[in-house]
Structures are given as structure tokens and as C-alpha cells.
C-alpha positions in Angstrom: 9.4 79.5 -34.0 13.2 79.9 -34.3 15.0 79.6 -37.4 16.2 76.0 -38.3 19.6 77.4 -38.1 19.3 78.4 -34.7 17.4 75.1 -33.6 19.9 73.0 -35.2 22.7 74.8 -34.5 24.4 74.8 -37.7 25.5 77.5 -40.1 23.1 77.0 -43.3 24.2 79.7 -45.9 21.9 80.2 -48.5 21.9 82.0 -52.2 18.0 83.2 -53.6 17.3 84.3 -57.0 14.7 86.9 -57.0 13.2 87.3 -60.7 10.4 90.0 -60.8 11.7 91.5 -57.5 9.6 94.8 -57.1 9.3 95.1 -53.7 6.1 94.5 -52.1 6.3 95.9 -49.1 7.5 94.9 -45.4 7.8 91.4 -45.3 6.1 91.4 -48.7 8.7 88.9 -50.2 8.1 85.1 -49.7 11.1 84.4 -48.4 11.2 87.7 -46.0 12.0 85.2 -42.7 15.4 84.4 -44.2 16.3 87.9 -44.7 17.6 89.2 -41.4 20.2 86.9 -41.7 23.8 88.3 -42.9 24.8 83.9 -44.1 21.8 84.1 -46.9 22.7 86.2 -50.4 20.1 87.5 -52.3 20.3 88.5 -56.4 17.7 90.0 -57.2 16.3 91.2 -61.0 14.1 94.2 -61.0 14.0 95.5 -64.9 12.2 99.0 -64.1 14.3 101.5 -62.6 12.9 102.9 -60.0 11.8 99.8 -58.4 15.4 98.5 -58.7 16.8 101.6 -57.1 14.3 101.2 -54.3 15.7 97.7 -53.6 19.3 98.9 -53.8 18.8 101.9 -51.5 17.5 99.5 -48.3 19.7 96.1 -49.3 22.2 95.1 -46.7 25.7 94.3 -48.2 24.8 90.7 -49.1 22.0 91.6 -51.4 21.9 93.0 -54.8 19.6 94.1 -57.4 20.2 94.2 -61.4 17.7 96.4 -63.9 17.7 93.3 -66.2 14.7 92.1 -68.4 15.1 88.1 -67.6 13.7 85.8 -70.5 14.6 84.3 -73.6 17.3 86.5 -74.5 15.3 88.0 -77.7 14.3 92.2 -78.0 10.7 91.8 -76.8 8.1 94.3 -76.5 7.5 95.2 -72.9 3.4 96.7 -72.0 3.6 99.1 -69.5 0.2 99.1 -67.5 -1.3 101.4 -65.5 -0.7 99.6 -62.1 3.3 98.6 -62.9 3.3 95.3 -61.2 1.1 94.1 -64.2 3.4 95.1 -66.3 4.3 92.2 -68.8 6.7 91.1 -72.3 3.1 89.6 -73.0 0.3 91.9 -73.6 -2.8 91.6 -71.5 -5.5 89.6 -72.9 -8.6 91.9 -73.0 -10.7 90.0 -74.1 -10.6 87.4 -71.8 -10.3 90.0 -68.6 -12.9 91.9 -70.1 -15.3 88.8 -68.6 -14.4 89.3 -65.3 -15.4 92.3 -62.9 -12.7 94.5 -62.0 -9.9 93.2 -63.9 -8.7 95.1 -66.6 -4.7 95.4 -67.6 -4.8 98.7 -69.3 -1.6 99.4 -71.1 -0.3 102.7 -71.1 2.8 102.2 -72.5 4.7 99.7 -74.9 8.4 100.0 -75.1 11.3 97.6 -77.3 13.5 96.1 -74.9 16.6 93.3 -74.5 15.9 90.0 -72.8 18.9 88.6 -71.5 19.1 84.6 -70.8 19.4 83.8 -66.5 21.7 81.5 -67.8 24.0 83.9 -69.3 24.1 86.7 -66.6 27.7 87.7 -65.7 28.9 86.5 -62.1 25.5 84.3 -61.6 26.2 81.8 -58.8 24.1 79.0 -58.5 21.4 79.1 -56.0 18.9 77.0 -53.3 15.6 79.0 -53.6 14.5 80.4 -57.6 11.6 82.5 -56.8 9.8 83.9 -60.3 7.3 86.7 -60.6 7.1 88.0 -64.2 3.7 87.8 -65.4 3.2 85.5 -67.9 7.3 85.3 -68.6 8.2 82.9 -66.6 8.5 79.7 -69.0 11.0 81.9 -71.1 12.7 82.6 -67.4 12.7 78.8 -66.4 14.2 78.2 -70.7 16.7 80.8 -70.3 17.9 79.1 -67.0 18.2 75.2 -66.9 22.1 75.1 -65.3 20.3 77.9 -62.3 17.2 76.3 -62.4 18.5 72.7 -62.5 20.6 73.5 -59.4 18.4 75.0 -56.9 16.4 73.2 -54.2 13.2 75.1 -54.7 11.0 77.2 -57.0 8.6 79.7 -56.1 7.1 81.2 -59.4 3.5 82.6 -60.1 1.5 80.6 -62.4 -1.9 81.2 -64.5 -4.5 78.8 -64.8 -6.4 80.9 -67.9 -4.7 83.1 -70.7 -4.5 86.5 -68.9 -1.7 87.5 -71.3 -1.8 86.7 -74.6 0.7 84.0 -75.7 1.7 83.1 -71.9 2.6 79.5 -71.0 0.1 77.9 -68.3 0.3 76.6 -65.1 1.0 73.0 -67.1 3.4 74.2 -69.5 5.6 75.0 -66.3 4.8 72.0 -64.2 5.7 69.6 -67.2 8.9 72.0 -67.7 9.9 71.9 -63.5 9.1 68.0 -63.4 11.6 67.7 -66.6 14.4 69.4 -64.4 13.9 67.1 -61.0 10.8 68.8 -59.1 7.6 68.0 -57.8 4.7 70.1 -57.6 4.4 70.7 -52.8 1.8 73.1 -52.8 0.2 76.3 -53.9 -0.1 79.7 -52.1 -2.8 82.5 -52.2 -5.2 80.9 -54.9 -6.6 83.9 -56.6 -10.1 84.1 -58.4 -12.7 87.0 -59.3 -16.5 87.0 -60.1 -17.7 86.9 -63.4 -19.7 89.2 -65.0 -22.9 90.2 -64.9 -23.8 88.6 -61.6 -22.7 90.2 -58.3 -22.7 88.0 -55.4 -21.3 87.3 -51.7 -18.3 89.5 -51.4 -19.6 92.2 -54.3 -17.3 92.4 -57.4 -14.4 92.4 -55.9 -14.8 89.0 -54.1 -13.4 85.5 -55.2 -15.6 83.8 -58.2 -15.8 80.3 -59.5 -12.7 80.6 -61.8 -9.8 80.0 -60.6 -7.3 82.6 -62.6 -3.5 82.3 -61.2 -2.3 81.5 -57.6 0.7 84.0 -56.2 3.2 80.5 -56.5 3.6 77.3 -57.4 5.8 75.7 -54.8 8.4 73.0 -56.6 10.8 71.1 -54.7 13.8 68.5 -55.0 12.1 65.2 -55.9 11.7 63.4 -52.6 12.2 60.2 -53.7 15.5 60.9 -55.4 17.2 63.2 -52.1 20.5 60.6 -52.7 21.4 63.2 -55.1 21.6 65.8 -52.7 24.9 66.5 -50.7 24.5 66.6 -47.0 24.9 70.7 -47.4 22.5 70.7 -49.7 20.0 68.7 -47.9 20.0 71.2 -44.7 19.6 73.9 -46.8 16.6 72.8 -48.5 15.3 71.4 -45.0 16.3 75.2 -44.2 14.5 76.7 -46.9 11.3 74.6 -46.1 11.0 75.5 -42.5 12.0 79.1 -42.5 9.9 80.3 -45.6 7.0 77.5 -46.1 6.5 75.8 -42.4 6.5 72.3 -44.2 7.5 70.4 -41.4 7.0 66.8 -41.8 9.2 67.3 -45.0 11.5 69.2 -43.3 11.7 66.2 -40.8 12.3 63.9 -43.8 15.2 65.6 -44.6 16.8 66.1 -41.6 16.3 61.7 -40.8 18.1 61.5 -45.0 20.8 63.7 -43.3 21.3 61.6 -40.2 21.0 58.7 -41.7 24.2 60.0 -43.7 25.8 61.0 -41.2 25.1 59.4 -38.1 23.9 62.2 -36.3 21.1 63.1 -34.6 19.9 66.1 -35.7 15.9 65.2 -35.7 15.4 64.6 -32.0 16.7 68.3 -32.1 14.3 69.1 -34.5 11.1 67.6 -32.9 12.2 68.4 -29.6 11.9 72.2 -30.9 8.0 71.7 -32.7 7.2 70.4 -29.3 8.1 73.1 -27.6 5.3 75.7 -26.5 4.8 78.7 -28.4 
């Protein structure tokens, strides 16, 4: 399906914050359908080098990459592990993965580094879509950012249901923390769990278990029930953000009726005129 700017025929600029953005591959970021798009900025924090100068070395002019640690603004010790997109300012909880088959953490490395606060970055415009990916880190992200945080439409950050870094904040550490700032919990994506040892079963070791251990993002968005506080910009580009990236579109129809309703105009008939539309 076309993008909600093209269906609605409106310009709908948009600004994402990208912290933990190794790349993941083609299309391996969440919000990869806004990307071809020249009107939507990207800012993007990749703290090891090499995966930051990956990012840099394909971005288009309207995206850039900093080799910043993101958190509470303290020196932290950073564990280095074996496969780098583990890699954490928390150290992985052995014990705990030690429970589960085929999921250990090893670190191979521990090096002293600076945090720096997201909201004390130089130049740091506000944004619509704060995606998070810092394993475990990403209350001390979400502290060290309440103006950014406070002003976007939507969060996309990874959460953990059990411990697998020592010291981490939990799945309901950050939900009471998101709700504090405005958001609602929409939905999770790619639920991630792994068997248990000793028993084998199904899939073999490496298939899903009974314990649910972290899901890939917790999906928070604008209060519905509040939208009044939105400006009509704003409310396109959240209605934007939630068709393009996350296909929610009863929600997105929500916010484009708020907008008319504003306005005058009748953007939904557009709208559902292009979901009925074959293919």
C-alpha cells in the first residue's frame, strides 16, 4: 500500500531518533518504509565505531549517525560480547541465561566509557518516532531524555520481561516511566522466548520455550484519549508514522477523523477509499 503521504496527498516531514542504531541489515530497521523518503530526517546513535561508520558511509544527506554512548550521562562500564549487538553498560546475567539453552552473553571485553544525557546532545531537534535498542539501557535513555521523549509521537524501544542483564529496568519499569510522559502501551512486536534446560522439545533448542524473555519493541503511542494536545501537524504525522511503519489502521483512521474534525476537511474518505482499494 502507498505511503499515507502519497494517499493523502500531503507533505508529512518527519524527524526519528535512532538509539542503538547498528544496522541490521536491508530493511532491518523498524521504520525502513519511511526511509526512501528525502522529507523524513533520521539521527541516529551508534556508540561502536565501526557500526557508526557503516551507517554514515550508505546515509543519504538527511540522515546522520553520532558514535555516542546514550544514557544517564555517568562513566559506565561497557561489556563487550562476543556477538556485538549484545553488547551492554549492564553486564549479562549468567546466571540466569545459564538456565536457558543456547543463550549465553559471553563477554569478551569490558571497557570505561562516557554516557552522555539525550537530553543534552548538541543540535538535538525534537522528534515524532524515539526508537530505543540498547540492551538493558534503555530506562537510563528514556531518564536522560524527558524534553525528546516527552515530545515525540511514538516509542519503539526493546524491553525485557526477566533480568538478562544484571541491574536492568524491566518491561514495567519503562511502561510506568512512558505512561508518566503521555503514552499508552499499542502493541508488542516479535515476542521472543527460548527453551529451558534440560528438556528439548518441538523446535530442538533453539525453538521458542515457555518463558517469555524480551520482545524486539514495546510500541508506545500519544494517549488517544488526550489527541487535543496534538497540533493538526502533529496529528498527521503520528497518523503517518502509524501507517507507514506499524499498519495500525483503525488508529490511523482515528486520527485522520480528530484532524478533520479540526479542520473541516475530508481527509478520511481519502483514506478509506485507499484500504479499499485492491492490492
Amino acid at each position: 500500500m502507498a505511503g499515507l503521504a502519497e494517499i493523502l496527498g500531503h507533505a508529512l516531514p518527519l524527524h526519528v531518533i535512532d538509539v542503538g542504531a547498528a544496522s541490521m541489515g536491508k530493511d532491518g530497521d523498524p521504520y525502513h518504509a519511511l526511509l526512501g523518503d528525502p522529507a523524513v530526517r533520521v539521527t541516529g546513535f551508534e556508540p561502536r565505531a565501526e557500526a557508526c561508520a557503516e551507517r554514515n558511509a550508505s546515509a543519504p544527506p538527511n540522515h546522520r549517525y553520532l558514535p555516542y554512548f546514550v544514557g544517564d550521562g555517568t562513566t559506565r562500564d561497557f561489556h563487550v560480547c562476543a556477538n556485538p549487538l549484545t553488547s551492554s553498560l549492564y553486564r549479562p546475567n549468567d546466571r540466569l541465561l545459564e538456565l536457558f539453552h543456547n543463550l549465553p552473553l559471553p563477554v569478551v571485553e569490558t571497557t570505561r566509557v562516557e554516557t552522555r544525557r539525550l537530553d543534552e546532545l548538541p543540535d538535538l531537534a525534537a522528534c515524532d518516532l524515539l526508537k530505543i535498542d540498547v540492551q538493558g539501557a534503555e530506562l537510563d535513555v528514556l531518564r536522560g531524555g524527558p524534553r525528546i521523549a516527552g515530545d515525540a509521537l511514538v516509542v519503539d524501544v526493546e524491553v525485557e520481561f526477566v533480568p538478562m542483564y544484571e541491574g536492568q529496568a524491566l518491561f514495567g519499569d519503562i511502561d510506568v516511566h512512558l505512561r508518566g510522559l503521555g503514552f499508552m502501551l499499542h502493541r508488542f512486536t516479535a515476542p521472543f522466548s527460548r527453551q529451558l534446560r534440560p528438556l528439548v522439545f518441538g523446535g530442538g533448542p533453539f525453538g521458542p520455550g515457555s518463558q517469555l524473555l524480551y520482545a524486539e519493541a514495546a510500541i508506545y503511542i500519544r494517549a488517544i484519549d488526550k489527541l487535543e494536545a496534538l497540533s493538526d501537524d502533529k496529528l498527521l504525522a503520528f497518523a503517518r508514522i502509524m501507517h507507514d511503519v506499524y499498519r495500525s489502521y483503525d488508529l490511523v483512521g482515528l486520527l485522520i477523523a480528530a484532524h478533520d474534525k479540526r479542520s473541516g476537511g475530508d481527509l478520511l474518505t481519502r483514506y478509506k477509499t485507499a484500504l479499499a482499494a485492491p492490492g
